[in-house]
C-alpha positions as CSV (number, residue, x, y, z in Angstrom):
1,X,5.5,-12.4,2.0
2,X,7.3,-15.4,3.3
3,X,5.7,-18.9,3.3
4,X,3.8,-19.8,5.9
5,X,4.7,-21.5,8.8
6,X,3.7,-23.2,11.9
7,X,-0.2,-23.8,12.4
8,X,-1.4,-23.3,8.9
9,X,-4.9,-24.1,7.8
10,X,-5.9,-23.8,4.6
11,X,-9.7,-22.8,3.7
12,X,-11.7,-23.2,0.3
13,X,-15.1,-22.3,1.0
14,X,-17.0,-19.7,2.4
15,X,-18.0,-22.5,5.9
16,X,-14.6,-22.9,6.2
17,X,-13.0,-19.4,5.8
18,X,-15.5,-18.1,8.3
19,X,-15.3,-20.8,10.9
20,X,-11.4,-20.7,10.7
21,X,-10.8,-17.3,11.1
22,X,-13.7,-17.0,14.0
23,X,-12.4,-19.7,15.4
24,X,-8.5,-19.0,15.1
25,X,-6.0,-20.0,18.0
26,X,-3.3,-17.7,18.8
27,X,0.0,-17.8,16.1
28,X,-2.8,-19.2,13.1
29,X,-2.1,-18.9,9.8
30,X,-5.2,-19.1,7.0
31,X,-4.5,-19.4,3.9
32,X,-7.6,-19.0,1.1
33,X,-7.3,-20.9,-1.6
34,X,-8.3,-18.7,-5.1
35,X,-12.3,-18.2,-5.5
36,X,-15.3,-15.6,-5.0
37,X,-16.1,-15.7,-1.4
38,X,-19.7,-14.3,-0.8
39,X,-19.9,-13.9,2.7
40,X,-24.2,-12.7,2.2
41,X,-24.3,-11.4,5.8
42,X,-21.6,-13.6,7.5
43,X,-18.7,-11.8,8.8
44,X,-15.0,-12.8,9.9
45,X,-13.6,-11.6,13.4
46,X,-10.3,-12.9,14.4
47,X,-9.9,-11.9,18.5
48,X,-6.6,-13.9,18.6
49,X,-3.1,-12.8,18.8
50,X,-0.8,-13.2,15.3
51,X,-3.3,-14.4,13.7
52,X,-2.3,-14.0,9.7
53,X,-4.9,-13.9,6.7
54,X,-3.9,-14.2,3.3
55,X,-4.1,-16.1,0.2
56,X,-2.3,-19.0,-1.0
57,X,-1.5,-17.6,-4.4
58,X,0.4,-14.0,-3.4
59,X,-2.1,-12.5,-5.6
60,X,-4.9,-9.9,-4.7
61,X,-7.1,-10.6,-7.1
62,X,-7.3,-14.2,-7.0
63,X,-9.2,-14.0,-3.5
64,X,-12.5,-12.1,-3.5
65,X,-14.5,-11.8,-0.6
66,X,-17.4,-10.1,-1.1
67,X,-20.1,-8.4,1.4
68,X,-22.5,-8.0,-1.8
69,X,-23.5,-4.8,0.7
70,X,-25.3,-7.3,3.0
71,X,-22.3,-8.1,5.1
72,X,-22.0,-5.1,7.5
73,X,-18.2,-5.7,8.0
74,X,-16.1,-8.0,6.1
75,X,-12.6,-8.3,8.5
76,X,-13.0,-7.2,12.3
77,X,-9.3,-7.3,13.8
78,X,-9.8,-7.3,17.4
79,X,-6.5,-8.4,19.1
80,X,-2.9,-7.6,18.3
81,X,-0.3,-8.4,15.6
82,X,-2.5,-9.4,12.8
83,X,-1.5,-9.6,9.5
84,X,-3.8,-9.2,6.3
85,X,-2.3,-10.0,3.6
86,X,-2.6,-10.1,-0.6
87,X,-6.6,-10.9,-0.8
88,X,-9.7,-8.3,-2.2
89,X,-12.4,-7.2,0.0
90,X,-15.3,-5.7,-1.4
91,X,-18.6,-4.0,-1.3
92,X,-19.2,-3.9,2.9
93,X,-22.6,-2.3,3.9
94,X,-20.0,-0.3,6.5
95,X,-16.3,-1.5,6.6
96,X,-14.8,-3.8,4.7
97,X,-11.5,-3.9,7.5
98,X,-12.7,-2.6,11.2
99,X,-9.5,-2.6,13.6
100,X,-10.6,-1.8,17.3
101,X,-9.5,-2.3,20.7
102,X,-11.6,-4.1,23.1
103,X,-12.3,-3.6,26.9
104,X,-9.3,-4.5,28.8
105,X,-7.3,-5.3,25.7
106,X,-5.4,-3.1,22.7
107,X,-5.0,-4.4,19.3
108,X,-1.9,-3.0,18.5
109,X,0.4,-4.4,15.6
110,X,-1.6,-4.5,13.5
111,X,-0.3,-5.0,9.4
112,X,-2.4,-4.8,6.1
113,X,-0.3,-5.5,3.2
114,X,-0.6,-5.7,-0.3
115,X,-4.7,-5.6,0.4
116,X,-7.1,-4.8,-2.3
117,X,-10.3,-3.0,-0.8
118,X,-13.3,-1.9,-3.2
119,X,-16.6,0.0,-2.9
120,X,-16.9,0.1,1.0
121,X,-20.3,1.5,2.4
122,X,-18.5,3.6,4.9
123,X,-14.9,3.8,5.5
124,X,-12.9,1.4,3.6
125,X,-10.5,0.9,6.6
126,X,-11.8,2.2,10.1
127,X,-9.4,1.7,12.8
128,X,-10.6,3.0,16.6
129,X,-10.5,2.3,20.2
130,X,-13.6,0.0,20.8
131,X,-13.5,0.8,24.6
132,X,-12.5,3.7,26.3
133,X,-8.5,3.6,27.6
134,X,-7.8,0.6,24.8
135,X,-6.0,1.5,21.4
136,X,-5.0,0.4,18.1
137,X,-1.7,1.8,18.0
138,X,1.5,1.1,15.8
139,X,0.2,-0.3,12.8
140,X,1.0,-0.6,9.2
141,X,-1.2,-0.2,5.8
142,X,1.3,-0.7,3.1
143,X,1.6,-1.2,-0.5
144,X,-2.4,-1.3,-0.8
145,X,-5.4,-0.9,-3.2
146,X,-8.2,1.1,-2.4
147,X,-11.4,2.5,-4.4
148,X,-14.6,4.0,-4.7
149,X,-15.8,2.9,-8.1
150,X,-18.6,4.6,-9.6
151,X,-20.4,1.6,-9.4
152,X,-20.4,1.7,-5.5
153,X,-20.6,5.4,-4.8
154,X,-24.7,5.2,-5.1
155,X,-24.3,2.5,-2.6
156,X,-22.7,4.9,0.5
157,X,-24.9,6.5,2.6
158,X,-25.2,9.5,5.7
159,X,-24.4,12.4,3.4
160,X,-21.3,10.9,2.0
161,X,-20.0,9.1,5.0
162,X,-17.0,7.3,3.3
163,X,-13.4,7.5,2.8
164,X,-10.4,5.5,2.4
165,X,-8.5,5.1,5.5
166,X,-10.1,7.1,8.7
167,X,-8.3,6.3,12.5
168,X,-9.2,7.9,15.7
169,X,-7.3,7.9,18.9
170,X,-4.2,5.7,17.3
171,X,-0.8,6.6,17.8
172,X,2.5,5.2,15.5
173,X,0.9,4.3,12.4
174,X,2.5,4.0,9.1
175,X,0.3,4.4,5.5
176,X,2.9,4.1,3.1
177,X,3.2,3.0,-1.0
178,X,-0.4,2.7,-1.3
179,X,-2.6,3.7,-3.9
180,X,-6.1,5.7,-2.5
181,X,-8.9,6.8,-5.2
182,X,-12.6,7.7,-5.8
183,X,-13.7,9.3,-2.6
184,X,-16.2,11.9,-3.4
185,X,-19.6,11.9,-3.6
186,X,-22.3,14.2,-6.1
187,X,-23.5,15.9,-2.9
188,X,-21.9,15.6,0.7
189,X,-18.2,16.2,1.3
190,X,-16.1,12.8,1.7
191,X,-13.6,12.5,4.6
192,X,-10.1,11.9,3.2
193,X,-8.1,9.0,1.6
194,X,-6.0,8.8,4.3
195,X,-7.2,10.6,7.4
196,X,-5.8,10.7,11.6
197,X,-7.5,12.4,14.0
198,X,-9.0,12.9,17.9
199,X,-5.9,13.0,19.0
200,X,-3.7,10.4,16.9
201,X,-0.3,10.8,17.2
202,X,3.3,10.5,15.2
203,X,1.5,9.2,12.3
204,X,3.6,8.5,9.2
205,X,2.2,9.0,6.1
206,X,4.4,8.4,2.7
207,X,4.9,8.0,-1.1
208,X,1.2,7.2,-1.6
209,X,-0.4,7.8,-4.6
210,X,-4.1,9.3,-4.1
211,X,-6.5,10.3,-7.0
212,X,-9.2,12.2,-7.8
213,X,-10.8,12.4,-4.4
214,X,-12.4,15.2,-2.6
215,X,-9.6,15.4,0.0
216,X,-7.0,13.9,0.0
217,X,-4.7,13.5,3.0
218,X,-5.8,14.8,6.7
219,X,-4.5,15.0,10.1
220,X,-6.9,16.3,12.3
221,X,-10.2,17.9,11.2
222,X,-12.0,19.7,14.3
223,X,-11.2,22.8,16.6
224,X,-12.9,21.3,19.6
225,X,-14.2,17.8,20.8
226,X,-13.0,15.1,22.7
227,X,-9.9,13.2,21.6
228,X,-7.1,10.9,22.9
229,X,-4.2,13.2,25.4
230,X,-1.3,12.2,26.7
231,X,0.9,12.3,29.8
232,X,3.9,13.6,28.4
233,X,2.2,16.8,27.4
234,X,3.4,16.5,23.5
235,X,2.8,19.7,22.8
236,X,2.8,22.1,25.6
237,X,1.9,25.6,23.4
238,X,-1.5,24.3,22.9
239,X,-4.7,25.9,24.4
240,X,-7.2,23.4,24.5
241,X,-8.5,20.6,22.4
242,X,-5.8,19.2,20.1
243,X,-7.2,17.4,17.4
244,X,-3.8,15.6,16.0
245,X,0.3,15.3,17.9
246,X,3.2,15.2,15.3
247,X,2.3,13.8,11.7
248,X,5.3,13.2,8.9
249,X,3.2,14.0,5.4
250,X,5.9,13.3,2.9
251,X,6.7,12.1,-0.4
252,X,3.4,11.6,-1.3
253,X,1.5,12.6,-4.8
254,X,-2.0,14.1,-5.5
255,X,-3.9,13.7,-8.2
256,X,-7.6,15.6,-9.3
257,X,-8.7,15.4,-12.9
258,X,-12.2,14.0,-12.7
259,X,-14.7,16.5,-14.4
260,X,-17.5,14.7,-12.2
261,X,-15.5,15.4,-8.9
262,X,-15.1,19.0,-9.8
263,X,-18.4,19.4,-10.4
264,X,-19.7,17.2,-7.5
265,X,-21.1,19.7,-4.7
266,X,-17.6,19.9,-2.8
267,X,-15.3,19.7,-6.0
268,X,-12.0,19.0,-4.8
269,X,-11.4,20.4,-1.7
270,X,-7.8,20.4,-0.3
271,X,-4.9,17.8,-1.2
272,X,-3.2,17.9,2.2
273,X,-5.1,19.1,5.1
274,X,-3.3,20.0,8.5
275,X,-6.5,21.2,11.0
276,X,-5.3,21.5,15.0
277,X,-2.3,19.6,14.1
278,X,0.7,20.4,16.6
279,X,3.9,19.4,15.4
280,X,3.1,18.4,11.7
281,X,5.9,18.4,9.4
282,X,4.7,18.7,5.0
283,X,7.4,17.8,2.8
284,X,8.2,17.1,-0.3
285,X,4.9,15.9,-2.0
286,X,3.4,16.6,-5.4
287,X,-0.5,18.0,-5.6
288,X,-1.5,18.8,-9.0
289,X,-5.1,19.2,-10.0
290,X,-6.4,20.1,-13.7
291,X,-8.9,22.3,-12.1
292,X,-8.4,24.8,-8.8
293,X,-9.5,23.3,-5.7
294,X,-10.0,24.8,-2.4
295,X,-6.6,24.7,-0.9
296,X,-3.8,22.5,-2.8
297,X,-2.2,22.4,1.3
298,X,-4.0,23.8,4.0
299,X,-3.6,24.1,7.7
300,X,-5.9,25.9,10.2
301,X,-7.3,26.5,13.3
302,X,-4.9,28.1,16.3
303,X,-3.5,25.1,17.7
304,X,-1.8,24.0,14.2
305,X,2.1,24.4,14.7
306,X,3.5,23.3,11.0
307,X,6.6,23.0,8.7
308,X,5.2,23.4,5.3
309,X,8.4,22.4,2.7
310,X,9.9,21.4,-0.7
311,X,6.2,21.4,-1.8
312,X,5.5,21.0,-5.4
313,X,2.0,22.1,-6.1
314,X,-0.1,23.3,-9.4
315,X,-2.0,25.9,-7.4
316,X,-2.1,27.5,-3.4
317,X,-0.7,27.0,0.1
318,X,-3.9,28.7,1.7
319,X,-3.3,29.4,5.8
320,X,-6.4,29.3,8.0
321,X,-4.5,30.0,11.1
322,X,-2.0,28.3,13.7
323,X,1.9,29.3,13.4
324,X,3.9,27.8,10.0
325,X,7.0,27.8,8.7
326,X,7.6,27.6,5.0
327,X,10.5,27.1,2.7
328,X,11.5,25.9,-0.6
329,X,7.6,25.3,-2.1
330,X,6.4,26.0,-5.3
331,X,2.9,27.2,-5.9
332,X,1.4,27.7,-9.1
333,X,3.8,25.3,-10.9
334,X,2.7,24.4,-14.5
335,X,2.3,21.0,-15.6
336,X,4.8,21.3,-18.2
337,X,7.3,20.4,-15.2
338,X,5.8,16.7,-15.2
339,X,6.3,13.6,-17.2
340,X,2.5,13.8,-18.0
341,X,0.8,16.4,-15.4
342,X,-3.0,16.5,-17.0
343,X,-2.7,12.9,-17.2
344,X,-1.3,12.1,-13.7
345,X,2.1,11.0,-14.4
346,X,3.7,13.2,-11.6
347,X,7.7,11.9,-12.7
348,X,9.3,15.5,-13.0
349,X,10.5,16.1,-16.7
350,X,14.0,16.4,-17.7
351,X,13.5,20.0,-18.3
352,X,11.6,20.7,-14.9
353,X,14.6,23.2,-13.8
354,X,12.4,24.9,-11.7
355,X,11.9,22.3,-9.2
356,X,15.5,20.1,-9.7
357,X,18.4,20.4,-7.0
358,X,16.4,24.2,-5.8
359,X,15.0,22.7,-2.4
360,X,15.3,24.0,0.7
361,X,17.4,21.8,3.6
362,X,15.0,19.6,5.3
363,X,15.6,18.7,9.0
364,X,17.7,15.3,9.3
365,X,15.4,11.7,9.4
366,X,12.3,13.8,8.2
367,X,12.7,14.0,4.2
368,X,13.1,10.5,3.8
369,X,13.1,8.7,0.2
370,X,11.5,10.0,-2.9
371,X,8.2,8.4,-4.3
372,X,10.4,5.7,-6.0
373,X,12.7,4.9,-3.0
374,X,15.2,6.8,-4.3
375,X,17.6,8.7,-1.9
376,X,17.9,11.9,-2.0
377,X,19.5,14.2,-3.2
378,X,20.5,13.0,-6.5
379,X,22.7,15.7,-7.8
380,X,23.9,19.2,-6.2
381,X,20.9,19.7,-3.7
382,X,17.2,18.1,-3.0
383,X,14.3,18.1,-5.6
384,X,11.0,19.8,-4.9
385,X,8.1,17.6,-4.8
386,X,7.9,14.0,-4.0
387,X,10.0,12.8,-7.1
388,X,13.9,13.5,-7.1
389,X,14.8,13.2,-10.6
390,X,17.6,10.5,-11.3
391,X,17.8,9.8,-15.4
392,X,18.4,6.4,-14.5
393,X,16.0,5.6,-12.1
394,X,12.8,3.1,-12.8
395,X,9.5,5.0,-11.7
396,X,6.9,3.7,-9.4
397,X,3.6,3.3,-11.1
398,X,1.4,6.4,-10.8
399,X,-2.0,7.9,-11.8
400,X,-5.3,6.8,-13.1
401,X,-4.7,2.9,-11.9
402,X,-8.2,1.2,-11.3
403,X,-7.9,-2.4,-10.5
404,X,-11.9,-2.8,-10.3
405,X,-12.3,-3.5,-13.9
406,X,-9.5,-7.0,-13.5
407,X,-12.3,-7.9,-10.6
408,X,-15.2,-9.4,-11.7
409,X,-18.0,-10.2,-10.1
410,X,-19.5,-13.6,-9.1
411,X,-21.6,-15.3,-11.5
């Protein structure tokens, strides 16, 4: 990020961090200087506009707060442009960041960047409207950390209440270049890493990495409820309830390998899952799982109006209802067409044929880059999956990366 500027305040202690971002003005900048904070019950709420967190080194893992489970929730965001930036959060009875509106106010803008988050309680980010009619819309998570350990899965409660990112009611949010791991639970189904529902909207969700948790990516979840609509009618072929309005799932790859998760009670239930979604376009992402799960990409339920393509996936597309469209996927694809499949390194090999320059044409603005960044197509036509193979290209990082380990605790 760039330096600071303008009211800056820098914070060493636990007193000061928590009376400086409670008490922010407007335009604030904190910076936290490197340490353990143990917040033991205190929380931080910043209700101001532009307010930025973050830490003084650049470094995630030089600034720990920790909710030690006694601190319900670590960060509330309750007003507007916000910026979180390059600091840990951990162990939060509920959740470690809570964005919500308030009454008579939206908190909209909101950006979470570079942001370690470990063994939440409940959600590890929760975003919702706080009071009816007020959102959180258009905001950013982005090149982000987050993880269930098995240290802090005995610590989340209500029959596996937990997940990585959940939203409700929030339209124009990005999730993007993150890295999203360990949600599951021995009994109780987890909700997803990365999940939008009653009735977000044009939610963009790309080249993350997510591993080894019981679902992976959502948009929408329920056939009926009560969700956010909208005036413009966004999609006028519904009946009914529509649970999610035109989602972008692309470029992203999906890991499973964990003997524990398959043999939890709801193994590995679906990498990408598109329930009374209207409008949702699935394209180009990697799923690959060691053993079978439920659905490698699902979609469901009558309302659900998808483009499912250039899918690279080790077992099944499984269709639970609603109208789809599919081209240029490959099911049942053997790991042999991956740097390292069993071992999560989802790089196609120089010999994966099958899946190089054989992709179906992909409506303009919605393929976007490759997992790397990379443009495509590299070569006579597209790749399927989210990598499109360049010999010269540097890789993202991929797979099995736990940062908990580099994170110790407080003496």
């Amino acid at each position: 990020m760039a330096a600071a500027s303008g009211n800056v305040v820098s914070v060493g202690t636990v007193a000061a961090l928590v009376a400086a971002v409670n008490g922010a003005a407007a335009g604030t900048t904190i910076v936290v200087q490197d340490g353990v904070y143990n917040l033991d019950g205190a929380y931080l709420r910043i209700a101001a506009a532009g307010v930025t967190l973050r830490s003084a080194s650049g470094q995630p893992h030089r600034v720990i707060i920790d909710g030690n489970y006694a601190t319900t929730e670590i960060l509330q965001i309750v007003a507007s442009n916000v910026t979180v930036a390059e600091i840990t959060l951990r162990e939060a009875y509920y959740h470690p960041i809570h964005v919500m509106s308030s009454a008579g106010a939206h908190a909209t803008g909101t950006m979470i960047y570079r942001v370690t988050v470990i063994d939440p309680g409940e959600q590890a980010i929760k975003i919702n409207p706080g009071a009816a009619g007020w959102y959180t819309d258009n905001g950013i998570v982005a090149c982000s950390h987050i993880e269930l350990t098995d240290a802090g899965r005995p610590h989340v409660r209500n029959n596996c209440y937990t997940g990585g990112i959940d939203a409700h009611q929030s339209r124009g949010w990005t999730v993007r270049d993150n890295w999203i791991g360990g949600f599951w639970c021995a009994a109780g189904l987890s909700e997803h890493g990365i999940h939008f529902w009653t009735g977000s909207r044009d939610t963009m969700i790309e080249r993350n990495m997510l591993v080894n948790n019981a679902r992976g990516i959502g948009c929408g979840l329920v056939e009926s409820g009560s969700g956010r609509t909208y005036g413009d009618n966004p999609c006028p072929t519904a009946t009914g309830y529509v649970d999610h309005y035109g989602a972008i799932v692309r470029n992203n790859m999906i890991f499973a390998n964990s003997a524990a998760l398959f043999a939890s009670q709801s193994g590995f239930d679906c990498g990408i899952c598109i329930n009374n979604t209207c409008g949702a376009q699935v394209v180009h992402n990697t799923i690959v799982s060691t053993q079978a799960p439920f659905s490698s990409i699902e979609w469901r339920f009558a309302n659900t109006v998808v483009d499912v393509r250039n899918n690279l996936v080790s077992h099944n597309l499984r269709d639970r209802g609603g109208t789809d469209t599919q081209a240029g996927n490959i099911v049942n694809a053997p790991v042999s067409l991956f740097v390292n499949g069993p071992g999560g390194a989802l790089h196609l090999a120089p010999n994966a044929v099958a899946a190089i320059n054989v992709g179906a044409s992909v409506a303009a603005g919605v393929a976007g880059d490759d997992f790397d960044g990379d443009a495509r197509p590299v070569g006579s036509g597209r790749d399927v999956g989210a990598d499109e193979y360049a010999r010269m290209s540097v890789p993202r990082g991929e797979g099995l990366v736990s940062v908990a380990s580099s994170i110790s605790r407080a003496p």
